[in-house]
C-alpha positions in Angstrom: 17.2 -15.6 -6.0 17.8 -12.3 -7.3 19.2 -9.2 -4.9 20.1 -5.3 -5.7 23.8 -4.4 -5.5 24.2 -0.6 -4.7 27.2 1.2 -4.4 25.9 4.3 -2.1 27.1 7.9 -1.8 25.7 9.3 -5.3 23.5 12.2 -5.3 20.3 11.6 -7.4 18.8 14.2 -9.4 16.5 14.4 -11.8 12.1 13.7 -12.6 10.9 11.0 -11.4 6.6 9.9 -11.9 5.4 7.5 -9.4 3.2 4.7 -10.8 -0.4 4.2 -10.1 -1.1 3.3 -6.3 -0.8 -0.5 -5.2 -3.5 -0.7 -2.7 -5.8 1.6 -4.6 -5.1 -1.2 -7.7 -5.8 -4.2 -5.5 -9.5 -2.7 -4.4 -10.3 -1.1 -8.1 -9.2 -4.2 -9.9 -11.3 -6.6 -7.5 -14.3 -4.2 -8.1 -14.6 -5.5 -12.2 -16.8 -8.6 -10.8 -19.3 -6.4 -9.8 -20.4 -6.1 -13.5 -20.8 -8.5 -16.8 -20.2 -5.4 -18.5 -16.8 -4.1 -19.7 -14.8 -2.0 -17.0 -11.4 0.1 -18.1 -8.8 1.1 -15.8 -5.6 2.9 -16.6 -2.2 3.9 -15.2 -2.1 0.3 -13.3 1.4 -0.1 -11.2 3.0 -3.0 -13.4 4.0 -4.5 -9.8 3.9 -8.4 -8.5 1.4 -8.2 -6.6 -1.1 -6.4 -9.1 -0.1 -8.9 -11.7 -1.2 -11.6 -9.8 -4.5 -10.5 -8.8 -5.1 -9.6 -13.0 -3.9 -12.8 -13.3 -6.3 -14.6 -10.4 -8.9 -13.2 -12.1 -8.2 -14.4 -15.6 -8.0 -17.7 -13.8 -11.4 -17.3 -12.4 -13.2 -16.4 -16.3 -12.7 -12.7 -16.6 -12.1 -11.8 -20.1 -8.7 -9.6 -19.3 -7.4 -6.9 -22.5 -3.9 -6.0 -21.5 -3.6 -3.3 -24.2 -0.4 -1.8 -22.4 1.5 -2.6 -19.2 -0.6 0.3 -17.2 -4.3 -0.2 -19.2 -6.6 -3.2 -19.1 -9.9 -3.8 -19.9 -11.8 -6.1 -18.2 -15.1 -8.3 -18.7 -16.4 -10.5 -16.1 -19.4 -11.7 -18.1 -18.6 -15.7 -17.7 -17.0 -16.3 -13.8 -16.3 -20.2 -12.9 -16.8 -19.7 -9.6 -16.0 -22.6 -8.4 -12.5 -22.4 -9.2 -12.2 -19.9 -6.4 -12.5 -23.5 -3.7 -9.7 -25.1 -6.1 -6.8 -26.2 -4.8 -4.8 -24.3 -7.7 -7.1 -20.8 -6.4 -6.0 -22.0 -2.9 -2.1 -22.0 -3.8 -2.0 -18.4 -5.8 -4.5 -16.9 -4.0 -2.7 -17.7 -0.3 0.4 -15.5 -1.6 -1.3 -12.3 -2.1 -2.9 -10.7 0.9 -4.9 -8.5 -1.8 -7.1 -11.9 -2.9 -9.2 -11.1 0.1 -10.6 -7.9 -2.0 -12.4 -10.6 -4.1 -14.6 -11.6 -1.7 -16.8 -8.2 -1.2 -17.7 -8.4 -4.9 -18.1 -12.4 -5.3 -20.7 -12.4 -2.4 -22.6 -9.2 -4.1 -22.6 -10.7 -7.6 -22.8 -14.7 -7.0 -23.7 -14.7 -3.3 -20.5 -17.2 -2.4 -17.0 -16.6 -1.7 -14.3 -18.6 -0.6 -11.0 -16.7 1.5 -8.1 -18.2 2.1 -5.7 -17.5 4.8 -3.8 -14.0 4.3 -0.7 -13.8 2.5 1.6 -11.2 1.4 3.9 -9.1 4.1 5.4 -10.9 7.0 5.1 -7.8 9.5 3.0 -9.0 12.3 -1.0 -9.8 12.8 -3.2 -8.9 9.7 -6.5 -9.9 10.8 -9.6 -10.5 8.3 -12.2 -10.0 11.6 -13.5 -7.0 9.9 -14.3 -8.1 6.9 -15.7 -11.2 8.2 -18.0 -9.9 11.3 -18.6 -7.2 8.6 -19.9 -9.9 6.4 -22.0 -11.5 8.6 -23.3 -8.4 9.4 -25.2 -8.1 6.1 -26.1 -11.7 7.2 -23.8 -14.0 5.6 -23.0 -17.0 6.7 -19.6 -18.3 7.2 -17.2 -21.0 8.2 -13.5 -21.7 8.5 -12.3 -25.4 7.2 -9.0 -25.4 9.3 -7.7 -28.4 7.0 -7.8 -26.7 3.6 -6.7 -23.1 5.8 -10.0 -21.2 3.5 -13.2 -19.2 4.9 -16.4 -20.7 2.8 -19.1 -17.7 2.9 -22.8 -17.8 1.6 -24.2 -14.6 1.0 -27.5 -15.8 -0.3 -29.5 -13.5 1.9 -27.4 -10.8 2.0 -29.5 -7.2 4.0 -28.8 -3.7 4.3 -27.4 -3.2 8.3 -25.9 -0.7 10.2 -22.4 -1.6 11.0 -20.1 0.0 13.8 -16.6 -1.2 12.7 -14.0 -1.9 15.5 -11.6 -0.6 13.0 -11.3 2.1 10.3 -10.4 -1.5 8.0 -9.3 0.6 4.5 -9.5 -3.1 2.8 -12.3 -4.2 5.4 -14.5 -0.9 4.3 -14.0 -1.3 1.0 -14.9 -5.2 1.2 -18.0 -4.4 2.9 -19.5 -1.1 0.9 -18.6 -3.8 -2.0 -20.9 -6.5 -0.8 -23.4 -4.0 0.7 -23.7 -2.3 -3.1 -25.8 -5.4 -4.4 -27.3 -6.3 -0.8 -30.9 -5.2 -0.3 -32.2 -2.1 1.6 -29.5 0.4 3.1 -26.1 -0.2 4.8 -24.4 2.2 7.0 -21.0 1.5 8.1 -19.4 3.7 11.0 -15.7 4.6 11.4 -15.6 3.5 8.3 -11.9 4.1 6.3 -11.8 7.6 4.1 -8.7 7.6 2.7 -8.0 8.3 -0.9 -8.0 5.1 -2.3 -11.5 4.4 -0.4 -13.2 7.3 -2.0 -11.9 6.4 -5.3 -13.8 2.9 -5.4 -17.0 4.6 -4.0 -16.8 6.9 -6.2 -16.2 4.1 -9.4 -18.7 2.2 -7.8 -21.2 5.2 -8.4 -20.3 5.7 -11.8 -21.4 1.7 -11.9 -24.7 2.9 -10.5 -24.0 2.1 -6.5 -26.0 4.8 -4.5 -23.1 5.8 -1.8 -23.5 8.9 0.2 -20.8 10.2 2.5 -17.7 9.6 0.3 -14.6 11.0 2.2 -16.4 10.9 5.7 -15.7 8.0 8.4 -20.0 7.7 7.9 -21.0 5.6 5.0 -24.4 5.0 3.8 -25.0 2.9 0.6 -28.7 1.9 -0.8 -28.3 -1.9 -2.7 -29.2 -1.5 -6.3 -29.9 -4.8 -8.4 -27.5 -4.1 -11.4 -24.2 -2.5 -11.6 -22.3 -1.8 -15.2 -19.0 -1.1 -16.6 -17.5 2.3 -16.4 -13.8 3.6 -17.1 -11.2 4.5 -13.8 -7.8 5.9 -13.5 -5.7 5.4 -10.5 -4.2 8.3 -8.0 -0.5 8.1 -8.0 0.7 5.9 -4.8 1.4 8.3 -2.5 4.0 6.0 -0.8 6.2 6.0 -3.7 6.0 10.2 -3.5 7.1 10.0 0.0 9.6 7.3 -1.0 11.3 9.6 -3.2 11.0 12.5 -1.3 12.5 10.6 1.3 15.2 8.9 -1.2 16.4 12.7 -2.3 16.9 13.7 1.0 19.1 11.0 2.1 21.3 11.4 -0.9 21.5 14.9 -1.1 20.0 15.0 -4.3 17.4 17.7 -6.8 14.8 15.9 -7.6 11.3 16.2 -9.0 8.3 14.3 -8.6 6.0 14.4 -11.0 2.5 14.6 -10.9 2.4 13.7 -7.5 -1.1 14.0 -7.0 -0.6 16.8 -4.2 -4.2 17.1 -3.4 -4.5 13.2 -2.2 -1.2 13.1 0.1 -3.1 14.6 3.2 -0.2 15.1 6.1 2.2 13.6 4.4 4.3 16.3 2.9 4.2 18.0 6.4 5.6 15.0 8.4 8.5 15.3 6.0 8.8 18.9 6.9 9.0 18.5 9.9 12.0 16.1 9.4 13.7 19.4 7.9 13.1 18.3 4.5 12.2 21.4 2.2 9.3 21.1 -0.1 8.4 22.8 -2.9 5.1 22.7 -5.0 4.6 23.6 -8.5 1.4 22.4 -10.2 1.2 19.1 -9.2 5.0 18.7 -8.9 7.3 18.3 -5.7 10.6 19.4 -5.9 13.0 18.9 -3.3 16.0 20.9 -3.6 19.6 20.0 -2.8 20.9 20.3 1.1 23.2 19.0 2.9 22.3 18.7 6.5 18.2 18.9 7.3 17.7 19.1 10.4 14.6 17.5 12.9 12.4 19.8 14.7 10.7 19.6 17.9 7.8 20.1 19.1 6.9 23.6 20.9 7.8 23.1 23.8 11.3 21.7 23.3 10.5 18.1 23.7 11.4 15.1 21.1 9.4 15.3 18.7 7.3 12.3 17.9 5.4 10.8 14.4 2.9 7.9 14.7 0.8 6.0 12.5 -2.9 6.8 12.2 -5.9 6.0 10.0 -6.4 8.9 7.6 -6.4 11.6 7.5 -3.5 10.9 9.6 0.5 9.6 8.6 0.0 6.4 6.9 1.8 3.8 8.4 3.5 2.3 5.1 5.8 5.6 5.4 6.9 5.2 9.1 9.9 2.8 7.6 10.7 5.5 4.9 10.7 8.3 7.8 13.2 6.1 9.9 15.8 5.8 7.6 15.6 9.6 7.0 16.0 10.6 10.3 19.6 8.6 11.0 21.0 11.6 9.0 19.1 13.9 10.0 20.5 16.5 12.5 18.4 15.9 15.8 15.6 13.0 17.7 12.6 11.7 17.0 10.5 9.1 18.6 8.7 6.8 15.6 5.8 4.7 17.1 4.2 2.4 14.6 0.9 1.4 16.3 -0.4 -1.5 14.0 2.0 -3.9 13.1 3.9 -5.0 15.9 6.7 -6.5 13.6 7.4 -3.5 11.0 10.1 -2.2 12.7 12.1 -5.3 13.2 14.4 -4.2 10.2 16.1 -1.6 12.4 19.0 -3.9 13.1 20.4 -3.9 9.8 20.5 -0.1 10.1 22.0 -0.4 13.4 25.0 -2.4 11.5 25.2 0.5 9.1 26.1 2.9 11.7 22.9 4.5 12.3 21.8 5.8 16.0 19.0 4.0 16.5 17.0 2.7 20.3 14.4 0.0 19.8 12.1 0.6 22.6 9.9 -2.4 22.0 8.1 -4.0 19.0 5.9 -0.5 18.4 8.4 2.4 19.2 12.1 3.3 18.1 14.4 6.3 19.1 16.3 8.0 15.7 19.3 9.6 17.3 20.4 11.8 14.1 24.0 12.5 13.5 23.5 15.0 10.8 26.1 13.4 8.4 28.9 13.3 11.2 29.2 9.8 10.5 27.7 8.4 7.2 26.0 5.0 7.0 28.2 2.0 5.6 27.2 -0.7 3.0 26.5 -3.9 4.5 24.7 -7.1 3.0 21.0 -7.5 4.1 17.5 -8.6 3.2 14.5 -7.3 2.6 11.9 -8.2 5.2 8.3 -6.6 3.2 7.9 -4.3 0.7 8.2 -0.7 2.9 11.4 -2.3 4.8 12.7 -3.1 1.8 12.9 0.2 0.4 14.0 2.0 3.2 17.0 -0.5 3.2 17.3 0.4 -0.6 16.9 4.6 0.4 19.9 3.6 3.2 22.1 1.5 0.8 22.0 4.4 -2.0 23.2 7.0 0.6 25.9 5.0 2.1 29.3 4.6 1.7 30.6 1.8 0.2 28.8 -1.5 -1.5 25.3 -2.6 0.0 24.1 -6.3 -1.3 20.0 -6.1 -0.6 18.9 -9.4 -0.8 15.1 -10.7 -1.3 14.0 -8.1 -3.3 11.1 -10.0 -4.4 9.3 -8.1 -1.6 10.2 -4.9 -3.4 9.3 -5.9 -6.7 6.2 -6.5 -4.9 5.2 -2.7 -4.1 8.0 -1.1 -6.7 7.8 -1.3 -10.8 11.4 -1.5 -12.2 12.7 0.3 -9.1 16.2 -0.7 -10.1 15.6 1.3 -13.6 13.4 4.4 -12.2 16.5 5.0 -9.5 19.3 4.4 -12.1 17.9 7.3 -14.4 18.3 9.8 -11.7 22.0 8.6 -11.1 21.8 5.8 -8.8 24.4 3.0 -9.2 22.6 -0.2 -8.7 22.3 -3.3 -10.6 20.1 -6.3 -10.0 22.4 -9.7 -9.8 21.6 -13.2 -9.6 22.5 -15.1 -6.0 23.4 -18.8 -5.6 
């Protein structure tokens, strides 16, 4: 088992590029089954959980060109799809959460599609409802074999329907605009997801020849065409690496530079930081954070605590809520953090706690930040990474601390992060990755 040592207390400075988004990869990589023809995507995170899914679907017959770690080119002209029921599909399919992705385009294309039980982050409820009652919606058929843990669907008769989803799903959107692309007549989904990394499929799928109107509302409405081809994407840049490192520079009272940050995509996020104290400066499509050495919370204006949730975009993105945690235990001043979606994401507060941070757990949605403004720096302790965002909060709080911090389980990094270890040691960071018994 491997595990990050990091001896904390270094200020980091220096450039810094984030790689292509993860869950834009796991949503545009799915989307090459759509087609027979060739389909190129660049600037690919080189990250577990990406590998595996270009991996599943060499498994599954797709003709995979890995010409360099962040460009493949893809051909899905001869899919076995039986595999996908195989008991081998089963095994590598049930640790990646992202698998489920394959299903939109499977029922589309072949009209069959076989789901196995989620996988991936251990942080609370991750329910496939959506994509499911979404599915059926279009009028497949489904059912769940509780022995082999796998959801069989047929979409032979799959129809255009208007769908009101119970949730703005970003995966269960993009699952159903996949499926309703090749489904006949028109499909409009409600409250449907807009984020970024939605509009980028729809708008790859329309270069395919999907007709999509509404791309970057919460209103969808897609006319099912008989023949998609190939086409050439490029991914954003994750936007929860940029608030990672914005958040990482901060905390060690570093200068550093991200960039091309893809500015234009990050929505509220550069403000929430803000308004954490952090100063942000743009240049191009670079973010610069200056050194400082006390930042300081502010309130709302009225006085009161100020607060940050989680909400679907164009609201904060919960996958930062961890990162903004960690920054405010040295920040100078409160904040209340509720994360509304996963009841279990906050559970890693503990090993903060036994760093020295200030830090109320309310209940499994809300935690108090009582900043300290440096008075009393965090101390290395040995820990583990719970999921990916946990993880590198832990990793954010280990680099500014004092002291040696053992992070153990950093598979779940590795998961989200390529070469973190590297990318952090370039801007000065002293951390090594070393083998545990």
């Amino acid at each position: 088992m491997n595990a990050f040592e990091v001896r904390g207390g270094k200020k980091l400075n220096g450039d810094i590029t984030p790689q292509g988004a993860k869950n834009e990869a796991l949503q545009i990589i799915s989307a090459v089954l759509l087609t027979p023809e060739e389909v190129s995507i660049t600037n690919i995170p080189d990250i577990v959980d990406v590998n595996l899914l270009i991996e599943l679907l060499g498994d599954i017959g797709v003709k995979v060109n890995r010409i360099s770690r962040d460009t493949c080119l893809f051909k899905a002209d001869d899919i076995n799809v039986d595999y996908l029921h195989s008991e081998a599909y089963k095994k590598k399919s049930g640790r990646l959460r992202g698998s489920v992705m394959l299903a939109g385009p499977m029922l589309a294309r072949f009209k069959k599609a076989f789901v196995p039980k989620p996988g991936g982050d251990k942080i609370g409820r991750r329910r496939l409802d959506t994509h499911i009652i979404g599915f059926e919606k279009l009028g497949a058929r489904f059912e769940f074999n509780s022995e082999e843990g796998i959801f069989h669907l047929d979409g032979s008769n799959l129809r255009g329907t208007y769908i009101l989803l119970d949730e703005p799903s970003v995966t269960g959107t993009a699952n159903i605009a996949m499926a309703a692309s090749m489904a006949k007549g028109t499909t409009t989904i409600y409250n449907a997801a807009c984020e970024p990394y939605l509009q980028q499929l729809c708008k790859m799928l329309v270069r395919m020849g999907a007709k999509i109107s509404g791309i970057g509302s919460n209103l969808l409405v897609i006319e099912g065409v008989d023949y998609l081809g190939g086409t050439e994407h490029r991914m954003l840049p994750d936007m929860i690496e940029v608030g990672s490192f914005i958040g990482l520079a901060a905390m060690t009272q570093g200068d550093v530079t991200i960039r091309n940050a893809g500015i234009e995509h990050l929505g509220i996020i550069p403000e929430k930081f803000r308004q954490l104290g952090i100063e942000l400066e743009f240049s191009g499509d670079d973010i610069h954070i200056p050194a400082r050495d006390l930042y300081e919370i502010q309130t709302f204006l009225d006085g009161s605590v100020l607060t940050i949730y989680d909400h679907p975009w164009p609201g904060f993105t919960p996958d930062l809520l961890s990162i903004v945690l960690v920054v405010a235990t040295q920040a100078k001043g409160s904040v209340l953090l509720h994360q509304k979606m996963f009841e279990s994401r906050l559970f890693f507060v503990d090993k903060l706690i036994d760093m020295g941070a200030q830090i109320i757990l309310c209940d499994p949605h809300r935690a108090v930040v009582i900043g300290h403004g440096r008075e009393q720096k965090l101390r290395g302790i040995t820990m583990s990474s719970p999921d990916i965002r946990a993880g590198v909060a832990l990793l954010i709080a280990a680099l500014s601390a004092e002291g040696k911090s053992i992070i153990q389980n950093i598979e779940q990094i590795d998961r989200g992060y390529q070469h973190i270890d590297q990318r952090l040691m370039a801007l000065g960071a002293d951390i090594r990755r070393i083998e545990m018994a």
